[in-house]
N, C-alpha and C positions, 0 to 999 in steps of 0.2 A: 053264149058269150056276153049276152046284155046282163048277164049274172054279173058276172064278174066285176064287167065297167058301174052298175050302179053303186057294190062293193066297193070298190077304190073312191067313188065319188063322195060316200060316207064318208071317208077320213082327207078330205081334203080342205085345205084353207086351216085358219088357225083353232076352229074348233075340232077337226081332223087331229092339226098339231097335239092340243091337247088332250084328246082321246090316248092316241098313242102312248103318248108321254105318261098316262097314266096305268095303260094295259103295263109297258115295259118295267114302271116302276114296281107295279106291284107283283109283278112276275120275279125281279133283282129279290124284292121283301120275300115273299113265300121262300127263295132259295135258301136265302143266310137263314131264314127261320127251321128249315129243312135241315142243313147242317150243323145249327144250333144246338137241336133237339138230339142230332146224332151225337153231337160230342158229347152229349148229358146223359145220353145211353153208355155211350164208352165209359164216360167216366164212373158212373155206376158199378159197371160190368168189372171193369177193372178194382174198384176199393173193393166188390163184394168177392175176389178171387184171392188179390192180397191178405183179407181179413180169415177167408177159409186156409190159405197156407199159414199165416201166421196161427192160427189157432191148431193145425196139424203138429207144426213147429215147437209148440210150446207143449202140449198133450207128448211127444214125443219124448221130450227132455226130462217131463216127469216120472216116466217109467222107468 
């Protein structure tokens, strides 16, 4: 149990505060960065399926 309490006693007072407030931020940043990269994958994913039907699309009209 003295684990623990000397644990809590690291984050306490206003250098505690600001530990904190930096772990949480940067955990918020990594997310939207996470997501970010996801939509940049979708969006990817998506033009390069568009572009494969359209070129089907268009090959097909020529026969």
């Amino acid at each position: 149990m003295s684990e623990v309490i000397s644990l809590s006693a690291h984050f306490s007072g206003p250098s505690g505060a600001l530990i904190m407030s930096f772990i949480s931020l940067s955990i918020v940043f990594l997310v939207i960065i996470g997501l970010m990269l996801m939509m940049v994958v979708i969006h990817k994913l998506v033009s390069a399926s568009i572009s494969v039907k359209s070129s089907k699309n268009s090959s097909g009209e020529s026969n």
